[in-house]
Steps between C-alpha positions, in 0.01 A plus 500: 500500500516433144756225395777628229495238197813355455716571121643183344925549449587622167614264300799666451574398851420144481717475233796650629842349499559491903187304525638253268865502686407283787406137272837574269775386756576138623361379806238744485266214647683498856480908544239578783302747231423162289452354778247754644348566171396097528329621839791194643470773856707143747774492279527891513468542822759199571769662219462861650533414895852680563538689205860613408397590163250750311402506163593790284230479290173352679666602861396154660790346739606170544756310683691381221582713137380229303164566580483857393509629111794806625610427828645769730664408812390674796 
């Protein structure tokens, strides 16, 4: 089975204004996608045991709102 090479994203996409969203608010440091993104999977784990919230925009959840960009309660 032949393997499909894989396309680079456009740069157009890269570039886009969502992408830049998440590192223009306050406290983006203690949000568990900054945290993920620094691969920091303990603290994760120990900020999204019994979620009562879910990010609107990244969809992660986390026990406490100030750990997510948009929180939702659920």
């Amino acid at each position: 089975m032949a393997r499909k090479e894989l396309k680079p994203l456009s740069t157009e996409l890269q570039t886009a204004e969502e992408f830049q969203l998440a590192d223009a608010h306050p406290n983006h440091e203690n949000h568990l996608c900054h945290i993920v993104m620094l691969r920091n999977m303990r603290s994760a784990a120990k900020l999204a045991k019994d979620a009562q919230y879910i990010c609107f925009l990244c969809g992660r959840a986390a026990r406490d709102s100030k750990n997510l960009c948009e929180p939702i309660k659920i």
